[in-house]
C-alpha positions in Angstrom: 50.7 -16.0 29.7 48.8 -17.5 27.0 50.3 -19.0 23.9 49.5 -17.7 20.6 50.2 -21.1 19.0 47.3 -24.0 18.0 44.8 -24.5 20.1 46.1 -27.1 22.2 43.1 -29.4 22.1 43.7 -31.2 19.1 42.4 -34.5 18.1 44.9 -37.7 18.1 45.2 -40.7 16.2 41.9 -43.0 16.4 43.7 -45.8 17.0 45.0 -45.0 21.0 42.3 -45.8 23.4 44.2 -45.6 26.3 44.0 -43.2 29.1 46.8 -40.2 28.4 47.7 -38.1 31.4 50.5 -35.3 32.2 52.0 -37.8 35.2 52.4 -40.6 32.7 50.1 -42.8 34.9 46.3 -43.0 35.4 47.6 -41.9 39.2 49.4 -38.8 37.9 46.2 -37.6 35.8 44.1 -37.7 38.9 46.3 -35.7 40.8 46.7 -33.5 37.9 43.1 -33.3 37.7 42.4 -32.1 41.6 45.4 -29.4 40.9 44.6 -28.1 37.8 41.4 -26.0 36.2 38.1 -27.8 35.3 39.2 -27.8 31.5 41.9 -30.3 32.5 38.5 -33.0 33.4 37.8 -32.9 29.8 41.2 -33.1 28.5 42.0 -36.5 30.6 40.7 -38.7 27.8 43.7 -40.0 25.6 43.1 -38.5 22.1 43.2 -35.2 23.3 46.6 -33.4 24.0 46.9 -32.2 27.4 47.2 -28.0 27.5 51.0 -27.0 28.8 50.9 -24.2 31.9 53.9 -22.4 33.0 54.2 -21.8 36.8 57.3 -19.6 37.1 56.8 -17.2 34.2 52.8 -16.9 34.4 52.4 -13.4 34.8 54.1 -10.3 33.1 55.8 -8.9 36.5 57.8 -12.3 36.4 58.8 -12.3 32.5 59.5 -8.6 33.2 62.0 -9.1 36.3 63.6 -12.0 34.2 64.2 -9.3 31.2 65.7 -6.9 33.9 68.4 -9.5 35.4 71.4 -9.5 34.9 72.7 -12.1 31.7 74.5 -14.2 34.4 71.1 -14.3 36.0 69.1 -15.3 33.3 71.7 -18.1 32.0 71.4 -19.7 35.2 67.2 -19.2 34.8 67.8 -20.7 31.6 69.4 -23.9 32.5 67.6 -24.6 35.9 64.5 -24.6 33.2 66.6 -26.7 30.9 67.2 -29.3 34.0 64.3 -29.2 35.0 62.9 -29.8 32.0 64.9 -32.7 31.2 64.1 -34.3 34.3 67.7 -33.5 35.9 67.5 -33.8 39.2 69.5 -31.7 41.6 69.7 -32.4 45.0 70.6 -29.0 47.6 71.6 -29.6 51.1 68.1 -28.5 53.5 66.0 -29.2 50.4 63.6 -31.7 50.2 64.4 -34.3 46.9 62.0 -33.8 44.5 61.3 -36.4 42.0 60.7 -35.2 38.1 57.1 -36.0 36.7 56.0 -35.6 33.1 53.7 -32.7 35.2 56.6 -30.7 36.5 58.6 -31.4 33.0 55.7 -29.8 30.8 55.7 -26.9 33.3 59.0 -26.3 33.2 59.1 -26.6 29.3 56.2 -23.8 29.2 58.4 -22.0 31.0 61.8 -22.3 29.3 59.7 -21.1 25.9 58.3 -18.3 27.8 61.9 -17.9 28.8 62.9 -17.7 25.3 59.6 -15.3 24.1 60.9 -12.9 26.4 64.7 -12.9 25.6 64.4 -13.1 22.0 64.8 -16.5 19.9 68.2 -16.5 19.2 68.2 -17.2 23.1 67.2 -20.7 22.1 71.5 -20.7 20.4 72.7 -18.9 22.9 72.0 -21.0 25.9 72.4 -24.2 23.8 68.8 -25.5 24.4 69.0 -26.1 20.2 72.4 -28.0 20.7 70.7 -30.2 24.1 67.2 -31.1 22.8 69.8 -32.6 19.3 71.9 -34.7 21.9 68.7 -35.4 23.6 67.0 -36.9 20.7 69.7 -38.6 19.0 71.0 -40.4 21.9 71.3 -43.7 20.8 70.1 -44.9 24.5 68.2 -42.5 25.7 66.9 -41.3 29.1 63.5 -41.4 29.3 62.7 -38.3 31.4 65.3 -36.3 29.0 63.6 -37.8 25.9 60.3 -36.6 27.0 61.0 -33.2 28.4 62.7 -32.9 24.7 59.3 -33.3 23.0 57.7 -31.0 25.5 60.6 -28.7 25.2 59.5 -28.5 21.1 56.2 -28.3 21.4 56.0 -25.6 24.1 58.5 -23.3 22.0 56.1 -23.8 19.1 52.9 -23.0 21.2 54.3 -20.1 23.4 56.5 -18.5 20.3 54.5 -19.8 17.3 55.6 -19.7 13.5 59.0 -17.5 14.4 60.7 -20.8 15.7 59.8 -23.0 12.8 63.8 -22.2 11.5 64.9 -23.7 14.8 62.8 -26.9 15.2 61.8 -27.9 11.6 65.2 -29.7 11.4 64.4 -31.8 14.6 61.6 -33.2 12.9 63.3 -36.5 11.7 64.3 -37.1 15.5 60.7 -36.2 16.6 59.4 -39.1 14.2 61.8 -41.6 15.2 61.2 -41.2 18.7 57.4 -42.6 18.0 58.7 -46.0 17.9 60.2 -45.8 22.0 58.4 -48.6 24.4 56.8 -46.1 26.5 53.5 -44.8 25.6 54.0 -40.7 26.8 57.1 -40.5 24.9 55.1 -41.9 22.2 52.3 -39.7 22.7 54.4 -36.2 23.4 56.4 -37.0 19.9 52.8 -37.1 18.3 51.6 -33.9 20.2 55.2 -32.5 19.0 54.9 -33.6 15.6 51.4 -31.7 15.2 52.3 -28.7 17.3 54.9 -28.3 14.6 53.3 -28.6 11.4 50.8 -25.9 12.4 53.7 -23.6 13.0 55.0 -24.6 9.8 56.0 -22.0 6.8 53.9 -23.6 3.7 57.1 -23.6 1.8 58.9 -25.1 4.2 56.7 -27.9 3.1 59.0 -28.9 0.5 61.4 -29.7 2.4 59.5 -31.4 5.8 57.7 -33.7 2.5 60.8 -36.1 1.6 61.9 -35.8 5.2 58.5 -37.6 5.7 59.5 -40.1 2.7 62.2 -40.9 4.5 60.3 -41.9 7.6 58.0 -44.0 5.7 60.6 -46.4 4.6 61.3 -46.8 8.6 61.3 -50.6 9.8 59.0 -49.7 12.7 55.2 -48.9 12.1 54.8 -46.4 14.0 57.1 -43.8 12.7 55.7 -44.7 9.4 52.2 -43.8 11.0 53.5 -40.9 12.5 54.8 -39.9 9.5 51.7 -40.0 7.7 49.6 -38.7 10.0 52.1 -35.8 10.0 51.6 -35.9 5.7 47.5 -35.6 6.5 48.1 -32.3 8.8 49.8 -31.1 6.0 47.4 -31.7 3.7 44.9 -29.6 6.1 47.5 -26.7 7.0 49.4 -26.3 3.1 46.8 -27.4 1.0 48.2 -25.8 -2.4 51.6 -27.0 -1.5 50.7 -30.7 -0.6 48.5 -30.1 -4.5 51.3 -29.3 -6.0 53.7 -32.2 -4.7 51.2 -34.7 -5.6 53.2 -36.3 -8.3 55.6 -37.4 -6.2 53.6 -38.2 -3.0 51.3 -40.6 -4.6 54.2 -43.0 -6.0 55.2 -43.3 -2.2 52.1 -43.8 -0.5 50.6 -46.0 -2.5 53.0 -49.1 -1.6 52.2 -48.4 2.1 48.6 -49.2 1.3 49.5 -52.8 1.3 51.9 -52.6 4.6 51.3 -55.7 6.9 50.2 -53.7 9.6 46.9 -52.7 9.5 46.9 -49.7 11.2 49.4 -48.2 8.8 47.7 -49.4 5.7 44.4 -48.1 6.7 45.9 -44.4 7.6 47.8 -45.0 4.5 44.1 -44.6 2.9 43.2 -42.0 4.4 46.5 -39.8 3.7 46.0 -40.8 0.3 42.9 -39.5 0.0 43.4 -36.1 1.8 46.0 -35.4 -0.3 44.6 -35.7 -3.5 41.3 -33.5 -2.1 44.0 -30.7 -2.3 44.0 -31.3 -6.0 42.1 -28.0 -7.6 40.7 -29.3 -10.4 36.7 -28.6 -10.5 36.0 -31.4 -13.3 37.9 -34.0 -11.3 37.2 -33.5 -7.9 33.5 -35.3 -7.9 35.3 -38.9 -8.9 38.4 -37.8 -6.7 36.7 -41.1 -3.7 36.2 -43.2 -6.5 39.6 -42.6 -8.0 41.3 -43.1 -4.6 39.3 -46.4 -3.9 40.6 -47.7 -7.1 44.3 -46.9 -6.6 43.7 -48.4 -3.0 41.4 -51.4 -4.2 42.4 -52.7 -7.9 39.4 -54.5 -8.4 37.2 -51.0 -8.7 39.2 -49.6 -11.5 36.2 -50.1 -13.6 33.8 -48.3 -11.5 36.5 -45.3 -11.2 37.0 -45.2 -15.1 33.0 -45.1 -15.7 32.5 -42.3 -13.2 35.5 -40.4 -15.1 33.6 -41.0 -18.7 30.5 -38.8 -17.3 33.3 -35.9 -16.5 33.6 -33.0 -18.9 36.9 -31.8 -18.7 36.9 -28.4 -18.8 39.7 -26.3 -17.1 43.5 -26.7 -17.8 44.7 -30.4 -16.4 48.0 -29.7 -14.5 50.5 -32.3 -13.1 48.5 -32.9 -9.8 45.5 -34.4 -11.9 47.3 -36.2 -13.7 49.2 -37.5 -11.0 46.1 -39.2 -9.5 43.9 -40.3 -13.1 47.3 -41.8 -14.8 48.1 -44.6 -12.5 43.8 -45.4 -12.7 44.0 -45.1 -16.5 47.1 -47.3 -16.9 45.6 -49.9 -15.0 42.6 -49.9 -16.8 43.9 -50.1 -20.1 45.5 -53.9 -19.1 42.1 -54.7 -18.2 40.9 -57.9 -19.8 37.5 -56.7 -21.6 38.1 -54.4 -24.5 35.1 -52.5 -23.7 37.3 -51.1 -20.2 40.6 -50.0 -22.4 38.0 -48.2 -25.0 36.7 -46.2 -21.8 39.9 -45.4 -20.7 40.9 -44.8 -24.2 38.6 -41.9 -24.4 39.4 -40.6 -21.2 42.6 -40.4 -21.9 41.8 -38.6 -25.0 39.5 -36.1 -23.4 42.1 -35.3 -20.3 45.1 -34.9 -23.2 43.4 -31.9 -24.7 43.7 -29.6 -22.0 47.1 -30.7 -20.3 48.5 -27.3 -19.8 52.1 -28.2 -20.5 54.5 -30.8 -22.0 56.4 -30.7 -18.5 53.1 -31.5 -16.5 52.1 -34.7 -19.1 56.4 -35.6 -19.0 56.6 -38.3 -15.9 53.6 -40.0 -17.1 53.9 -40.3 -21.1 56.4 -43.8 -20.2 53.3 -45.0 -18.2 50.2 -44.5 -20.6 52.0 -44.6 -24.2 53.5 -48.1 -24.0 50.1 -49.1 -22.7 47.9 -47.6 -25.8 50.4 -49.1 -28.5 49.8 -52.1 -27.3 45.5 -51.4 -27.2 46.3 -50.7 -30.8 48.2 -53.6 -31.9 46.5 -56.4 -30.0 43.1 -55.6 -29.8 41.4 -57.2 -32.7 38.3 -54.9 -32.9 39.1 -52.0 -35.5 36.4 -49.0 -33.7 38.9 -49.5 -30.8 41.7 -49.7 -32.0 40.3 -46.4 -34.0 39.8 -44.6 -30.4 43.4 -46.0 -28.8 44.9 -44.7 -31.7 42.9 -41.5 -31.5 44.2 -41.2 -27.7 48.0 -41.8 -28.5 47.6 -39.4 -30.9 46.2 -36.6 -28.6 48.8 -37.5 -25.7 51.6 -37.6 -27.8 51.2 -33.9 -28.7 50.6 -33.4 -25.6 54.1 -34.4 -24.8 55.2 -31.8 -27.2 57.6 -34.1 -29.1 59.0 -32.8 -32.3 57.3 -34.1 -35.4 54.5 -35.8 -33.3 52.0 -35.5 -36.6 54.4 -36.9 -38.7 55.5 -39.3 -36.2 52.3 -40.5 -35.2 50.8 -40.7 -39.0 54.1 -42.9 -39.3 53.1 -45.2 -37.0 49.7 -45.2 -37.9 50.6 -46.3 -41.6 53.0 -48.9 -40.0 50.0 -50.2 -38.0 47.5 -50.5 -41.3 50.5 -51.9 -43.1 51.1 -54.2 -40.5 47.3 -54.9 -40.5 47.5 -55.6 -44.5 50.5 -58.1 -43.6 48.2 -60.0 -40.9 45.1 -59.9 -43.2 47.6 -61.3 -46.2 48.9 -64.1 -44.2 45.5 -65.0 -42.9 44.1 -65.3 -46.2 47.2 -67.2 -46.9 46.6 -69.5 -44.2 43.0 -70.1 -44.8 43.7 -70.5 -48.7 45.9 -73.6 -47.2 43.7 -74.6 -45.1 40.6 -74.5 -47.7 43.8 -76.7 -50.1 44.4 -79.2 -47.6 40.6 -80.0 -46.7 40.1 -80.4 -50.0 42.6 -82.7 -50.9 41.6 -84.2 -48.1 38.0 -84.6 -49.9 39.7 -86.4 -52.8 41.4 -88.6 -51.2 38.9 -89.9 -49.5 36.5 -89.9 -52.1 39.0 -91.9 -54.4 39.5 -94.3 -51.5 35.6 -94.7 -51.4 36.0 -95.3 -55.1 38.6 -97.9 -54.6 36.5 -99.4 -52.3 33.8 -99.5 -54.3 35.8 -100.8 -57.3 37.3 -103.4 -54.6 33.9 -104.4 -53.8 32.6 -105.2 -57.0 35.7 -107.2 -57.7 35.1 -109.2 -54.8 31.5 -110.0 -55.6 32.0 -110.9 -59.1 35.1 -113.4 -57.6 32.6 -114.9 -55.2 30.1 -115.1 -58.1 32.9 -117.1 -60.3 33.5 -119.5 -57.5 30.4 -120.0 -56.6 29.8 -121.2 -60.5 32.9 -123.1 -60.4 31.2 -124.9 -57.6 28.2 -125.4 -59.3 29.6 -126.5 -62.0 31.8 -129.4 -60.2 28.3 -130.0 -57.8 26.2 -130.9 -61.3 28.8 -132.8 -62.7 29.3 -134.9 -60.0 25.5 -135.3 -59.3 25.5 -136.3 -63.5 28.7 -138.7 -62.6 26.4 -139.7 -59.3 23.2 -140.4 -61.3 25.1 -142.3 -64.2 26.5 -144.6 -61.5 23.0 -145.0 -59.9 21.8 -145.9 -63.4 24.4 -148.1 -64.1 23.6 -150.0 -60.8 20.1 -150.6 -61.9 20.9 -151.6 -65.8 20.5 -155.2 -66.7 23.1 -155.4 -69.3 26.6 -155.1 -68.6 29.1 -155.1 -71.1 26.2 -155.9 -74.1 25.4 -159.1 -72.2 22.2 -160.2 -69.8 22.9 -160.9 -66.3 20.3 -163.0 -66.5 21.2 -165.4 -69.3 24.5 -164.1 -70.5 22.8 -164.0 -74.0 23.2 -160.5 -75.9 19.7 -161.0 -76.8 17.4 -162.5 -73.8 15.2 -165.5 -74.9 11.6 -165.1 -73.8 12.6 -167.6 -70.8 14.4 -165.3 -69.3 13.6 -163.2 -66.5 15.1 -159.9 -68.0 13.2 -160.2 -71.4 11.5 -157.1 -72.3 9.6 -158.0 -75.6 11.7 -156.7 -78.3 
């Protein structure tokens, strides 16, 4: 009997590149392969999950003759399927032992859901497969064969039965998450094909409650339930589209920490959840620069290439919580941006978006984010047309918060800012009049020491001048005192008497005589 669940050929994660086969071996899937229909060839390749096939209850004479037994009967159906299932061997005396494969298990679990398709769901209760696939699961040490034939249990009730057992397994989901992080690489692989097989049986408002139970899983010490988990988030992106939209407000403050998670394989699927998510988003003005927005929240350093993309957008239709959701944390980030030129852009964007927010409750979570962020655009940035536009912007969102007296409130602050601005302009002016003081004092003070200088000089030169006639003086009064000397070396007559003849008046005899 066929199922009337997802098609069971659905991709899986890009990063497993290993072979994936219903034995759990490469031996197993070759003998799987000779056994089973020539689909199966195509199916061997890991990234595809491997189609489950019932061999007990395949045809509608045996679901039939199981509806007409007896209830004793059909419990003991029931838990043989269960067992066998589970991997539980049981050992019969003339039998041959039988040892359990993930094969026989994922025939058996086909068959327990076809089991349970037949009886009704509340079957599932009533045998206590919900109460064994718990224990199963939440085994602190579990059995590997048990674990596994747990998955497959799941994810054959949700193929086989579809959306009318979503009640029943949605609350297993956590388990299924958590048992992604076991050693062995089927278990790994069936909680994957589980965890998928789910989600597309998944009521779309059942999405608001599977969402945090993914949160939840993303704070998980071991990668990969945390890439489980948002692979899980992407399906749901594709399956509950307006749901996943609307939830965008709080899904975007979680993922985006996991962008930067050590692991690269959960970073880079943290990308691309991201980004699948806010596709969802509704919005036809936005959804052109939804990449480049993404890449920015993702990448920091392209902010600026996400706010000029946003400038070019005419905003047109109504700008609910989802929108904002993804442009606030952008427009935040933009505004601390060094050149002035980037916080004027996102100034206007912000302006532009704040006009057509279609509710005070939509704008509420993210007026703490962008108003602290403009007031400071207005008080710190020194060019007035900007400030002009930041103000403009704060305005704008501010009524768009719907607080009371936002006109007067905002005119308040306005006229505090320009009196503030007066202040700063007065004690500028203040400053520079100093300033302009000080230099000139400065001036006089050096041009009276030039003066004193000067006056110094001229002192000095006429003191050298003095002395150097004082020397004169005494150099031509001893050169007299020297020539007087010389002269009286050479005179004839000392004290009124000839050398000669000692006679006051030489005789003509004498040598000295002179005629007179």
């Amino acid at each position: 009997m066929g199922s009337k669940g997802p098609s069971p050929n659905m991709s899986r994660n890009s990063s497993s590149n290993s072979l994936y086969s219903l034995g759990g071996s490469r031996k197993g899937s070759r003998m799987g392969s000779k056994k089973g229909s020539s689909n199966n060839l195509q199916e061997q390749v890991r990234g595809l999950a491997l189609k489950l096939e019932g061999v007990q209850l395949k045809t509608e004479a045996q679901m039939a003759s199981l509806k007409l037994s007896s209830p004793s009967s059909q419990s003991e159906t029931f838990q043989n399927l269960l067992s066998s299932s589970l991997g539980i061997e049981k050992f019969s005396m003339g039998a041959p032992k039988t040892s359990s494969s993930t094969q026989t298990r994922s025939a058996s679990a086909y068959d327990l859901a076809s089991a349970v398709k037949t009886l009704g769901i509340r079957s599932l209760k009533k045998q206590g497969i919900i109460k064994s696939l718990k224990e199963h699961l939440s085994h602190p040490n579990p059995v590997h064969n048990a674990l596994e034939g747990s998955l497959l249990i799941i994810r054959g009730l949700c193929e086989v039965i579809g959306p009318g057992v979503e009640p029943f397994i949605a609350p297993l989901l956590p388990l299924i998450l958590k048992s992604s992080s076991s050693s062995s690489g089927s278990i790994r692989d069936a909680a994957e094909d589980c965890s998928r097989t789910l989600v597309s049986v998944l009521n779309p408002h059942a999405v608001f409650m599977v969402v945090p139970v993914l949160f939840k899983a993303m704070e998980d010490n071991e990668w990969r339930v945390k890439a489980l988990a948002l692979s899980t988030l992407s399906d749901l992106s594709k399956s509950s589209p307006l749901e996943i939209s609307v939830l965008l407000p709080k899904i975007l403050p979680k993922l985006t920490p996991i962008v930067w998670d050590t692991k690269p394989q959960v970073s880079n699927l943290a990308k691309s959840t991201i980004l699948l998510c806010c596709e969802t988003n509704l919005n036809p003005d936005v959804k052109p620069a939804i990449p480049s927005v993404v890449n920015a929240i993702c990448k920091p350093s392209d902010t600026v290439k996400a706010i000029e993309q946003l400038m070019h957008t005419t905003f047109i239709v109504s700008v609910d919580a989802s929108t904002l959701s993804i442009l606030c944390p952008v427009l935040s980030r933009a505004l601390k941006e060094k050149l002035t030129l980037h916080k004027r852009m996102a100034s206007i964007v912000i302006d532009n978006m704040s006009k057509l927010v279609d509710s005070p409750t939509a704008v509420a979570p993210f007026g703490p984010l962008l108003v602290p962020d403009l007031k400071r655009v207005c008080e710190n940035v020194q060019f007035e047309e900007i400030r002009d536009v930041a103000m403009k912007a704060l305005k704008t969102l501010t009524k768009a918060l719907g607080h009371s007296s936002v006109e007067e409130a905002t005119e308040r602050y306005a006229q505090e800012m320009l009196e503030e601005q007066r202040r700063i302009e007065e004690e500028q002016k203040r400053i520079e009049d100093e300033r302009l003081a000080i230099e000139q004092k400065a001036k006089d003070e050096e041009k009276a020491e030039l003066e004193e200088r000067r006056k110094f000089k001229e002192a000095m030169d006429a003191a050298r001048r003095l002395e150097k006639m004082e020397e004169d003086k005494v150099k031509k009064a001893k050169e007299e005192e020297d020539k007087a000397k010389e002269k009286a070396k050479k005179d004839t007559k000392k004290g009124g008497k000839c050398q000669g003849c000692g006679l006051k008046k030489c005789k003509q005899s004498c040598l000295f005589y002179g005629g007179k």
